[in-house]
PDB file of N, CA, C and O in Angstrom:
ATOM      1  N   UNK A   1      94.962 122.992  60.186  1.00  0.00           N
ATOM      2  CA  UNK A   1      96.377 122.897  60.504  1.00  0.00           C
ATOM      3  C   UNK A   1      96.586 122.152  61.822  1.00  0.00           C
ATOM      4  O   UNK A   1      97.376 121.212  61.909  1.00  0.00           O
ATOM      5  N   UNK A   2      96.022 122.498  62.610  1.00  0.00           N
ATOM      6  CA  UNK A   2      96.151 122.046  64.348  1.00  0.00           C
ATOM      7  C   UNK A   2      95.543 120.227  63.841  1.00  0.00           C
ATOM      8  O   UNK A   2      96.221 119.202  63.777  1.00  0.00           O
ATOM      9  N   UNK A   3      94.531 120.358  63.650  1.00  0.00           N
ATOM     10  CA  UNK A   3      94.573 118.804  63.027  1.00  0.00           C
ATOM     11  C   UNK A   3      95.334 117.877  62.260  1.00  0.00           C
ATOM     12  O   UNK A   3      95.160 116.663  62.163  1.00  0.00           O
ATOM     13  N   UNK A   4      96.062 118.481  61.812  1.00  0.00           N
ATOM     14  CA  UNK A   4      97.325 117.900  60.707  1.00  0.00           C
ATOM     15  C   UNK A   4      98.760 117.436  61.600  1.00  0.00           C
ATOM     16  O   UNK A   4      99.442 116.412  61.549  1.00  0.00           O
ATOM     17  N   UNK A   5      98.864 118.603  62.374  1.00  0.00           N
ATOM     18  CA  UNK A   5      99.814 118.823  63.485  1.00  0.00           C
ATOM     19  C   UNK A   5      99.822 117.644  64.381  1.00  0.00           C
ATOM     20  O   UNK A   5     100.827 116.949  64.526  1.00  0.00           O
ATOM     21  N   UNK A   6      98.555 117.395  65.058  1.00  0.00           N
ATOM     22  CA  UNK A   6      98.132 116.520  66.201  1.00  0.00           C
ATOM     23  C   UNK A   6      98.123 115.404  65.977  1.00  0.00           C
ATOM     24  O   UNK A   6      98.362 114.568  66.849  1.00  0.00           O
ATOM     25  N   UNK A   7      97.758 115.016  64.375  1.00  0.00           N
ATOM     26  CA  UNK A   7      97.641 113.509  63.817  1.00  0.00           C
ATOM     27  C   UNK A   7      99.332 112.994  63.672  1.00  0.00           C
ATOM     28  O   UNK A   7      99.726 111.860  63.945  1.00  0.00           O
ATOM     29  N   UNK A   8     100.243 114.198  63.145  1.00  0.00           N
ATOM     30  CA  UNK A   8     101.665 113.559  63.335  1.00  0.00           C
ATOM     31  C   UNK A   8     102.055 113.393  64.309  1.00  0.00           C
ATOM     32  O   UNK A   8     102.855 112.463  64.422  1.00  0.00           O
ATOM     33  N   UNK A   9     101.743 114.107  65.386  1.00  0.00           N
ATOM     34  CA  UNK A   9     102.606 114.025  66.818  1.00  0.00           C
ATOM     35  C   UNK A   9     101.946 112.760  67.560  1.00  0.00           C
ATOM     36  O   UNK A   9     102.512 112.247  68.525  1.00  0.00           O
ATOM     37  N   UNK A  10     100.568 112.223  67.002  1.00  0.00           N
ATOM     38  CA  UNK A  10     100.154 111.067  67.213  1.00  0.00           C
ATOM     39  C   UNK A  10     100.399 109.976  66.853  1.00  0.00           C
ATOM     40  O   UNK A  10     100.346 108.917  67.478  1.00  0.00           O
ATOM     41  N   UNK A  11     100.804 110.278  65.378  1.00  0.00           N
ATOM     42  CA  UNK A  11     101.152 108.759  64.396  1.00  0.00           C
ATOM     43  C   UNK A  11     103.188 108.925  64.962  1.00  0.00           C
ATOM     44  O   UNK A  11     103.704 107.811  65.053  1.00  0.00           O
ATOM     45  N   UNK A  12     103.626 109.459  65.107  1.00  0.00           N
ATOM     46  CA  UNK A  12     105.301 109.601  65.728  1.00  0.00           C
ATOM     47  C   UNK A  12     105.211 108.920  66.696  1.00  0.00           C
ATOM     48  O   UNK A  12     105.925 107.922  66.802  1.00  0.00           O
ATOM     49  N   UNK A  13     104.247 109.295  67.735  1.00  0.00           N
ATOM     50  CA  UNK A  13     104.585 108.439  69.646  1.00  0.00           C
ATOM     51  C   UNK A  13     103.462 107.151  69.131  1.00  0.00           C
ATOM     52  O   UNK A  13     102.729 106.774  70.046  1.00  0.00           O
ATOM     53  N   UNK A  14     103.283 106.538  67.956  1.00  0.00           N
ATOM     54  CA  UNK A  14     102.386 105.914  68.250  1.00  0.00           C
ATOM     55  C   UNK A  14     101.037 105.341  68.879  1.00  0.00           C
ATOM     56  O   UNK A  14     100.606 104.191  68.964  1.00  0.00           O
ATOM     57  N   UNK A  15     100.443 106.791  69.362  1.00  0.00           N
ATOM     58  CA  UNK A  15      99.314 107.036  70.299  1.00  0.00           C
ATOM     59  C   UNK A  15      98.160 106.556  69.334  1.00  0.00           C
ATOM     60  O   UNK A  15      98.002 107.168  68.278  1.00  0.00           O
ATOM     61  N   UNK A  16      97.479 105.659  69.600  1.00  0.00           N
ATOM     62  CA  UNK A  16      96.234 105.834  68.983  1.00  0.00           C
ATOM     63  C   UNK A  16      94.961 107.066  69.526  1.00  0.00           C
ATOM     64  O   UNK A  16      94.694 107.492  70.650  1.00  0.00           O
ATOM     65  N   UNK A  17      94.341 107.385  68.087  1.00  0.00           N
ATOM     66  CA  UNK A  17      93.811 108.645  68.340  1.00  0.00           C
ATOM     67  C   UNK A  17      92.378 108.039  68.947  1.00  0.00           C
ATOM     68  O   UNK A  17      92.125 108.621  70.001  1.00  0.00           O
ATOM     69  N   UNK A  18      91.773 107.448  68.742  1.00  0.00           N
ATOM     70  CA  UNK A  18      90.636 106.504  69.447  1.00  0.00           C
ATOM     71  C   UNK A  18      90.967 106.339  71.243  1.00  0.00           C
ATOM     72  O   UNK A  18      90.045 106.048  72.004  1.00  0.00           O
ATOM     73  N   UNK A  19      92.010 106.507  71.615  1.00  0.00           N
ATOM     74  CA  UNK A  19      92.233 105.902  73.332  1.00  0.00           C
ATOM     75  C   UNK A  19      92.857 107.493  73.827  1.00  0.00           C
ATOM     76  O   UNK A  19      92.782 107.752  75.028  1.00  0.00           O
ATOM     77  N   UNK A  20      93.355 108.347  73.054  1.00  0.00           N
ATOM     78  CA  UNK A  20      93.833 109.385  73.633  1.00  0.00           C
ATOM     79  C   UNK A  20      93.493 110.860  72.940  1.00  0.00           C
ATOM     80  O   UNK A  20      93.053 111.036  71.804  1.00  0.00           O
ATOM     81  N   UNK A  21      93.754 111.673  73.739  1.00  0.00           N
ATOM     82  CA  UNK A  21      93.389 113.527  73.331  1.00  0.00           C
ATOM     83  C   UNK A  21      94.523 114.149  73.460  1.00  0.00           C
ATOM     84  O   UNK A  21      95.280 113.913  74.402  1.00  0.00           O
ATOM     85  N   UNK A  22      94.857 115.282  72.250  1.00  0.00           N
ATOM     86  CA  UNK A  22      95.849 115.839  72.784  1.00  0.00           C
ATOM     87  C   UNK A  22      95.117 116.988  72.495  1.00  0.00           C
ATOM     88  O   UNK A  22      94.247 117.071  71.629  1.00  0.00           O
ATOM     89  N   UNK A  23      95.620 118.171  73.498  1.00  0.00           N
ATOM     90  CA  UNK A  23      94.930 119.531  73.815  1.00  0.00           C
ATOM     91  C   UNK A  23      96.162 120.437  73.357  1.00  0.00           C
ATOM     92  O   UNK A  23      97.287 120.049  73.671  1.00  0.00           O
ATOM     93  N   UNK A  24      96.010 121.655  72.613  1.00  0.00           N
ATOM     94  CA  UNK A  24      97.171 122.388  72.899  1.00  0.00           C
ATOM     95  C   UNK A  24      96.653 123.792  73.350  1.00  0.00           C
ATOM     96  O   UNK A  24      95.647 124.419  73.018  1.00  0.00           O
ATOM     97  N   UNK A  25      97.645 124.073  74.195  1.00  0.00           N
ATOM     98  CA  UNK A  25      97.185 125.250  74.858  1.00  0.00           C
ATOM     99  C   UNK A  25      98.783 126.479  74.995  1.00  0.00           C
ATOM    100  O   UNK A  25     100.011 126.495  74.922  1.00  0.00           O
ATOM    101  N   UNK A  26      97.568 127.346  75.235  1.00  0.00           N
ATOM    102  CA  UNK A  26      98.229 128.801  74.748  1.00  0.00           C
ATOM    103  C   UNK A  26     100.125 128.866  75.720  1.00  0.00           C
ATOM    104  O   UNK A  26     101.094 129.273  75.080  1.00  0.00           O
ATOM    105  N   UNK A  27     100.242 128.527  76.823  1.00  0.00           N
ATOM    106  CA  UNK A  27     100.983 127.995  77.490  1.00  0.00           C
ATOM    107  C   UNK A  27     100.703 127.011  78.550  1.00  0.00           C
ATOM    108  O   UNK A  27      99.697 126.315  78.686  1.00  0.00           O
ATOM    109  N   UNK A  28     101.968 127.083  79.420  1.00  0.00           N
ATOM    110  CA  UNK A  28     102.174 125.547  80.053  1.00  0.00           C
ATOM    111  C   UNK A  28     101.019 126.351  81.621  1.00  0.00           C
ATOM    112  O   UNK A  28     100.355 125.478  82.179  1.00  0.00           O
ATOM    113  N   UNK A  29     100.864 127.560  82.114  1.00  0.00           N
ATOM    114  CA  UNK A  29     100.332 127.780  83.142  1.00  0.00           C
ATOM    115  C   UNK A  29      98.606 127.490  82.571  1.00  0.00           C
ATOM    116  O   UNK A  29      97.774 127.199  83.430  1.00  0.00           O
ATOM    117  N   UNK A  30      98.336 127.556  81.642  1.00  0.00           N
ATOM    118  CA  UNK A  30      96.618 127.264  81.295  1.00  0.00           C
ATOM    119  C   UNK A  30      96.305 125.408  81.159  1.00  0.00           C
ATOM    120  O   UNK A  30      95.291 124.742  81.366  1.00  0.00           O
ATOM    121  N   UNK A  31      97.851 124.996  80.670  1.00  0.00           N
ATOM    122  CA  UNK A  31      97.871 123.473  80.762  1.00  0.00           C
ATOM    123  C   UNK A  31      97.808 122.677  82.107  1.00  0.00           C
ATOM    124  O   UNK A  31      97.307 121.595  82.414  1.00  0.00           O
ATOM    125  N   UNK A  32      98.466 123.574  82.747  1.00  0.00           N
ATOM    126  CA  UNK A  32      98.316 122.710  84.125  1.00  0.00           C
ATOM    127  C   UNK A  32      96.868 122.900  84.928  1.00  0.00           C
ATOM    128  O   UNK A  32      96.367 122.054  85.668  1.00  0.00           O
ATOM    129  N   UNK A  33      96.224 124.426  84.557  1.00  0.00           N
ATOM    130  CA  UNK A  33      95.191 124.938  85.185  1.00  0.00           C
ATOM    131  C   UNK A  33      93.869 124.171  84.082  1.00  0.00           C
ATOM    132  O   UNK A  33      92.757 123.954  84.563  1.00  0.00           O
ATOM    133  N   UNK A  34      94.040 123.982  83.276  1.00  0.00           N
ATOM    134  CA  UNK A  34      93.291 122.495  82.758  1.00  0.00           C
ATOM    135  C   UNK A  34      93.304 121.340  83.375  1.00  0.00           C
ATOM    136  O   UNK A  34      92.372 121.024  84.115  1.00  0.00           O
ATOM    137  N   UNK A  35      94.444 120.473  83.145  1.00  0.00           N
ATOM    138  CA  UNK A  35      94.438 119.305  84.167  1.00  0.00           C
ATOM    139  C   UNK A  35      93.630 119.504  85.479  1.00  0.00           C
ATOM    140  O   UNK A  35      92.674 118.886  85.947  1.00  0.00           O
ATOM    141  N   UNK A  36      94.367 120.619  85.930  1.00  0.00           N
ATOM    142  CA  UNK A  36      93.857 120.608  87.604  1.00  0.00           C
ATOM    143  C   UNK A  36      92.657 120.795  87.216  1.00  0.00           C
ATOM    144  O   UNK A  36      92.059 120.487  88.247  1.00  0.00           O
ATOM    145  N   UNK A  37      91.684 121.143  86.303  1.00  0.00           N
ATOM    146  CA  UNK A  37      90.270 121.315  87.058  1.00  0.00           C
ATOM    147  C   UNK A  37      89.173 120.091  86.183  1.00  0.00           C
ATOM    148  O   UNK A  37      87.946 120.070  86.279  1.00  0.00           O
ATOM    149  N   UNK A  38      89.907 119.277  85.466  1.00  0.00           N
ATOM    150  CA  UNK A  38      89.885 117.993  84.972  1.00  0.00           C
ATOM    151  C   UNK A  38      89.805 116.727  85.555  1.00  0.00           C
ATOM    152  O   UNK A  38      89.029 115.777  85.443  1.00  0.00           O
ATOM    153  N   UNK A  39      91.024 117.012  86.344  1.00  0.00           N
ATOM    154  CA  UNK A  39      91.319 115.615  87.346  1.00  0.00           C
ATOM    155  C   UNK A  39      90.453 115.104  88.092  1.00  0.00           C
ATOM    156  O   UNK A  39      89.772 116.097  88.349  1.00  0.00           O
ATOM    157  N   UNK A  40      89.964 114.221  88.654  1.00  0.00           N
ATOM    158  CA  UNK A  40      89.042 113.709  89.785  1.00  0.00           C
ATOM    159  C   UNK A  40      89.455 113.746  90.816  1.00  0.00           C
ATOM    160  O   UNK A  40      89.456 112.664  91.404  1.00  0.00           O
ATOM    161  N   UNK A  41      89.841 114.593  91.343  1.00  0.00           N
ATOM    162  CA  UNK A  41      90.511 114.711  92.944  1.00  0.00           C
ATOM    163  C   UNK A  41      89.227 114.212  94.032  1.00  0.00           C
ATOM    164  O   UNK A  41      89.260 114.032  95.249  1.00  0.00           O
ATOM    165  N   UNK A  42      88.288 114.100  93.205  1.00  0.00           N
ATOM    166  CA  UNK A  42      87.299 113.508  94.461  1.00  0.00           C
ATOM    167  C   UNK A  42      87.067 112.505  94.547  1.00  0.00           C
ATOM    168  O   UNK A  42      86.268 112.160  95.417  1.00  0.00           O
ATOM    169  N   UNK A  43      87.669 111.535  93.664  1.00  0.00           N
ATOM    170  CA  UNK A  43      88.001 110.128  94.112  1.00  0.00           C
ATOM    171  C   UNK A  43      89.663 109.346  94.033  1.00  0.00           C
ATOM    172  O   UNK A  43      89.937 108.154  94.175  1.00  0.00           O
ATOM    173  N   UNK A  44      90.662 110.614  93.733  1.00  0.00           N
ATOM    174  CA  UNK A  44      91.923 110.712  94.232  1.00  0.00           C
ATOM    175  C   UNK A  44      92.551 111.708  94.968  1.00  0.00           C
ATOM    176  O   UNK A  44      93.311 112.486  94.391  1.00  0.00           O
ATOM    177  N   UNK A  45      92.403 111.769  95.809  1.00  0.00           N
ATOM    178  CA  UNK A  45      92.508 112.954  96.908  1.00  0.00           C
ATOM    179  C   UNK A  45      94.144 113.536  97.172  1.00  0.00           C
ATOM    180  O   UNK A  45      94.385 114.219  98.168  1.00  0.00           O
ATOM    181  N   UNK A  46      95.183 113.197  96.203  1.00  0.00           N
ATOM    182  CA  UNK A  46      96.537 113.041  96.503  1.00  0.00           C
ATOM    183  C   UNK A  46      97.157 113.839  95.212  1.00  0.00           C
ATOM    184  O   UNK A  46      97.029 113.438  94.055  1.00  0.00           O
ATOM    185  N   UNK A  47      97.728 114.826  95.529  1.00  0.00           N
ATOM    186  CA  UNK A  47      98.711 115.677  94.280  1.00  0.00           C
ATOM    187  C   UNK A  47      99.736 115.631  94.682  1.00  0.00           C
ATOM    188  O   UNK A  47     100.095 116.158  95.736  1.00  0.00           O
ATOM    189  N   UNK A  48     100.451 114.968  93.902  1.00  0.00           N
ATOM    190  CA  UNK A  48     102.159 115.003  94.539  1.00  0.00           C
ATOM    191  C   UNK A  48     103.074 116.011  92.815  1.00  0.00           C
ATOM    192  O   UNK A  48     103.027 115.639  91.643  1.00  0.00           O
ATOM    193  N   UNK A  49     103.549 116.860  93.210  1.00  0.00           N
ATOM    194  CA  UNK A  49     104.186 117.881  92.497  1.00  0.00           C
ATOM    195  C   UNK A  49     105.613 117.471  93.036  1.00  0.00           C
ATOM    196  O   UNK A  49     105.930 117.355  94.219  1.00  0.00           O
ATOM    197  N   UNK A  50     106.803 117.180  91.378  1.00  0.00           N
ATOM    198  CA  UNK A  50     107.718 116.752  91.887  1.00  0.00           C
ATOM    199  C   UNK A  50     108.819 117.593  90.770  1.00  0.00           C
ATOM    200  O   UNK A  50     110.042 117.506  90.875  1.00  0.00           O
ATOM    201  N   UNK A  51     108.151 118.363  89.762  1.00  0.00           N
ATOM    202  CA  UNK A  51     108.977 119.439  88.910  1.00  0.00           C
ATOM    203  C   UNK A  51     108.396 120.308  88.786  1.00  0.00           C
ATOM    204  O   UNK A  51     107.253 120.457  88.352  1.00  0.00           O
ATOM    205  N   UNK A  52     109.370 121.232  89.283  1.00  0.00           N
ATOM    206  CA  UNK A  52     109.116 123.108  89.638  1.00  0.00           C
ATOM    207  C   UNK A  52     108.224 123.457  90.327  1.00  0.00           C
ATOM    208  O   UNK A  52     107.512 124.440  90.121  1.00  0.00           O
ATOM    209  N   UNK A  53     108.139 122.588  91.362  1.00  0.00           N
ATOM    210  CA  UNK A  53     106.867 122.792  91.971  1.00  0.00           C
ATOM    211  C   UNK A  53     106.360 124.465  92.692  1.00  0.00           C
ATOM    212  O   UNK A  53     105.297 124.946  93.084  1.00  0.00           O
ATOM    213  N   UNK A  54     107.950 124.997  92.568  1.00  0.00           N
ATOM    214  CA  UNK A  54     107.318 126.477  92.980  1.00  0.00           C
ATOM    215  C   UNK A  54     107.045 127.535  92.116  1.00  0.00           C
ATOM    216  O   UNK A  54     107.042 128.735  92.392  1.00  0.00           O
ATOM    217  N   UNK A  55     106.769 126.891  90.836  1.00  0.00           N
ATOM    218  CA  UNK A  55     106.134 127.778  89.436  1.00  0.00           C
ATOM    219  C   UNK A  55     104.958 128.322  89.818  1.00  0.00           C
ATOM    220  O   UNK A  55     104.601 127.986  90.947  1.00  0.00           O
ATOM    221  N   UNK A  56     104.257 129.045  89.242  1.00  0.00           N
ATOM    222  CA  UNK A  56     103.315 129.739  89.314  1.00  0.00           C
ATOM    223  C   UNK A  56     101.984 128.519  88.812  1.00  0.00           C
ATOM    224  O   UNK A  56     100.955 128.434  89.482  1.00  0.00           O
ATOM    225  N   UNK A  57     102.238 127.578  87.462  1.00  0.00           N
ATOM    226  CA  UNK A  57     101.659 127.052  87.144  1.00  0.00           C
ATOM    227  C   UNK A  57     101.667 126.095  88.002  1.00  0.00           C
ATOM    228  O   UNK A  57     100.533 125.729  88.311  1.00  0.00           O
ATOM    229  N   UNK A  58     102.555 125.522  88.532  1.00  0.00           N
ATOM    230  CA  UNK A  58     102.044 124.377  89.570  1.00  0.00           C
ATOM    231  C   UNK A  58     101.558 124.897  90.772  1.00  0.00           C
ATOM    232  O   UNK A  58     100.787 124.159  91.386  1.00  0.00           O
ATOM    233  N   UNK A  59     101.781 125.826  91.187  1.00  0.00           N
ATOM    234  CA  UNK A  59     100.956 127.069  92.212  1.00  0.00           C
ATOM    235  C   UNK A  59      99.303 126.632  91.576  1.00  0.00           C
ATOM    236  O   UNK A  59      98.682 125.873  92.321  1.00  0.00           O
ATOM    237  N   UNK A  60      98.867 126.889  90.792  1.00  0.00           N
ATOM    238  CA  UNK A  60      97.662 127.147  90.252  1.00  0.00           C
ATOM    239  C   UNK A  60      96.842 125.446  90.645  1.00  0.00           C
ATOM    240  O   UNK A  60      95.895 125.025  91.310  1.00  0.00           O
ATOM    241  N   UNK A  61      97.925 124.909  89.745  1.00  0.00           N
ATOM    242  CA  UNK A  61      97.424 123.630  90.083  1.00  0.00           C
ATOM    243  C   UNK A  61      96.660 123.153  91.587  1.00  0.00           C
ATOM    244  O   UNK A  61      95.513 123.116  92.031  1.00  0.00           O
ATOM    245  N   UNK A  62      97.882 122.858  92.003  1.00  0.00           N
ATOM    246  CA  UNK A  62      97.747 123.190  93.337  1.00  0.00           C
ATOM    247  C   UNK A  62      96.615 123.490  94.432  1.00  0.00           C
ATOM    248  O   UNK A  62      96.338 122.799  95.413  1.00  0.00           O
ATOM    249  N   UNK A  63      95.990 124.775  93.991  1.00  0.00           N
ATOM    250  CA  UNK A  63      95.428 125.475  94.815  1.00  0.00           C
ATOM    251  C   UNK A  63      94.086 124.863  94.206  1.00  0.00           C
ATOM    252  O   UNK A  63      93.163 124.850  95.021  1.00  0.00           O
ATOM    253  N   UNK A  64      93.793 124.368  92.981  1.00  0.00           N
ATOM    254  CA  UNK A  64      92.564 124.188  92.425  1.00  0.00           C
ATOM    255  C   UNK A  64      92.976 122.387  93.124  1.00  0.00           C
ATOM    256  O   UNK A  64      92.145 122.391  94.031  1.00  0.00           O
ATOM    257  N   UNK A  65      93.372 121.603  93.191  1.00  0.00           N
ATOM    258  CA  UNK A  65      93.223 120.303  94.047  1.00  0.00           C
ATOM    259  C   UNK A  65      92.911 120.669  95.700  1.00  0.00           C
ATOM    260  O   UNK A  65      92.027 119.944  96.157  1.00  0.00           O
ATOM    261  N   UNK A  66      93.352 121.447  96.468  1.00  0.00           N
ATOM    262  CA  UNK A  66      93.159 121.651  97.914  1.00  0.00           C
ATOM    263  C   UNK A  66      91.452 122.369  97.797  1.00  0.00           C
ATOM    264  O   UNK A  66      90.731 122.500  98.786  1.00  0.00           O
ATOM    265  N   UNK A  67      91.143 122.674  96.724  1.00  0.00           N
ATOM    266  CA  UNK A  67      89.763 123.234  96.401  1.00  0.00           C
ATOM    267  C   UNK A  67      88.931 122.211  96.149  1.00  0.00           C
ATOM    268  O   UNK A  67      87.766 122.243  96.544  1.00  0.00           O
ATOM    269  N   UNK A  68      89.410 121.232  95.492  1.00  0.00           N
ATOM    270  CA  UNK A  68      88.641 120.031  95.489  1.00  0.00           C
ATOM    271  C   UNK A  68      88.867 118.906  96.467  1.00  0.00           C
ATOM    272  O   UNK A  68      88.408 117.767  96.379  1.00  0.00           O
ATOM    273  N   UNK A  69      89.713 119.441  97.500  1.00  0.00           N
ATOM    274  CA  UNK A  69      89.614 118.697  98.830  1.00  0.00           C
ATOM    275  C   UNK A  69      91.140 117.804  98.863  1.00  0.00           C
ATOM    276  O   UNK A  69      91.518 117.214  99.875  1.00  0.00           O
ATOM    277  N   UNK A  70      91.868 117.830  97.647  1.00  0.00           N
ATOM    278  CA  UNK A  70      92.596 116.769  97.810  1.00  0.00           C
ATOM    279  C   UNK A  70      93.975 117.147  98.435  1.00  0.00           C
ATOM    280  O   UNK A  70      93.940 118.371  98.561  1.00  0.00           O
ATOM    281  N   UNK A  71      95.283 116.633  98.928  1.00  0.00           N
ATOM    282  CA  UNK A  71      96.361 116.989  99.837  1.00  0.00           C
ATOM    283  C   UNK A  71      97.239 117.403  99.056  1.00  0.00           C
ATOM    284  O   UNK A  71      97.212 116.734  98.023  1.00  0.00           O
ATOM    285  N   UNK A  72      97.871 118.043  99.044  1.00  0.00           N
ATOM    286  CA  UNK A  72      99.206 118.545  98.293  1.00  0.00           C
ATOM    287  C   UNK A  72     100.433 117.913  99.023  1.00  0.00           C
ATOM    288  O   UNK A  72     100.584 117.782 100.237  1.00  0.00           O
ATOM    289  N   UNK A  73     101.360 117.514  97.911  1.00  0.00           N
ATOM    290  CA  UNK A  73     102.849 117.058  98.635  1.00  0.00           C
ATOM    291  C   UNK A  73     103.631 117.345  97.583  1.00  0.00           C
ATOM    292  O   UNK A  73     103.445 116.887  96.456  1.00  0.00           O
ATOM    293  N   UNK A  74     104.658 118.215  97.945  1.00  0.00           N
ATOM    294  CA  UNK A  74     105.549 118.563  97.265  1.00  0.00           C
ATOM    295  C   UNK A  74     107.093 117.734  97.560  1.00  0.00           C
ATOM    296  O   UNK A  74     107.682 117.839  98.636  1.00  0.00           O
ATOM    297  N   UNK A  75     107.659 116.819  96.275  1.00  0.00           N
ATOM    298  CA  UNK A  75     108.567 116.334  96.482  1.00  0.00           C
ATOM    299  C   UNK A  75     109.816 117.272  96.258  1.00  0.00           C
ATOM    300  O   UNK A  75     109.833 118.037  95.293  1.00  0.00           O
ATOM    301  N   UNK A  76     111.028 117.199  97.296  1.00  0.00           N
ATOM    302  CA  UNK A  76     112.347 118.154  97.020  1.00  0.00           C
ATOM    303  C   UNK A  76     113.010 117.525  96.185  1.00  0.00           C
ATOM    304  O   UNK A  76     112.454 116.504  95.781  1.00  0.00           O
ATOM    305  N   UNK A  77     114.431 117.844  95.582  1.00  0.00           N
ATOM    306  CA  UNK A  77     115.336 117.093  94.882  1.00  0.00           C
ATOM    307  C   UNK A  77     116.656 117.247  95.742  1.00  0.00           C
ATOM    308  O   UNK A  77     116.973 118.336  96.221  1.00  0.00           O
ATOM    309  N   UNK A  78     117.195 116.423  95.864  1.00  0.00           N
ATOM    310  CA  UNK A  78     118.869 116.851  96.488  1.00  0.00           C
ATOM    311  C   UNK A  78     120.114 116.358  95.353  1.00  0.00           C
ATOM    312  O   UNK A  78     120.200 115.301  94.729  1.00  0.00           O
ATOM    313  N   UNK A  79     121.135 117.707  95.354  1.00  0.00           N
ATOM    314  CA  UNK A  79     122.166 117.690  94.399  1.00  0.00           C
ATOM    315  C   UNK A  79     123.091 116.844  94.996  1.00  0.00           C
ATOM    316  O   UNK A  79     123.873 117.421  95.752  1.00  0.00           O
ATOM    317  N   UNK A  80     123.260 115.385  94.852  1.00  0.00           N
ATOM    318  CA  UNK A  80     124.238 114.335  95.283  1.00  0.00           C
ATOM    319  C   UNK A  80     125.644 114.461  94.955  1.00  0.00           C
ATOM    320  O   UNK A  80     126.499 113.609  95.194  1.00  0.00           O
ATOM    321  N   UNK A  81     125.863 115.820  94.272  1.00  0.00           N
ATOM    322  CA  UNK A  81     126.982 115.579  94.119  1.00  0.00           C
ATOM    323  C   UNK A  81     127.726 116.402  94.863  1.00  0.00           C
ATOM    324  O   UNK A  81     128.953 116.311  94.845  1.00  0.00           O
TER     325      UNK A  81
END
């Protein structure tokens, strides 16, 4: 099923399945705590968090890049209106 699933949501965005992976995970706090311990922060040393950055899941993130040495920057938003 999950294979059937992944091949449409691939053949829809036009992703070829040869150049890309899609992962699904149980929620969005294990998705980000994937990435983060995925990423190469040791030859990009820079996390810039610019949605919800005060979630728990980007918390996680987060803390696993300053673990791998790299800087955290959290961008604000301002309501212009």
């Amino acid at each position: 099923v999950e294979h059937v699933i992944k091949s449409k949501i691939m053949d829809y965005w036009n992703i070829p399945e040869n150049e890309y992976v899609l992962v699904f995970t149980v929620s969005r706090g294990f998705a980000f705590k994937l990435l983060a311990e995925s990423y190469p922060f040791h030859s990009n040393k820079t996390l810039l968090t610019m949605f919800d950055h005060e979630s728990q899941s980007v918390s996680w993130m987060a803390e696993c890049a300053k673990e791998k040495g790299a800087k955290v920057y959290r961008a604000w938003f301002m309501d212009i209106y």
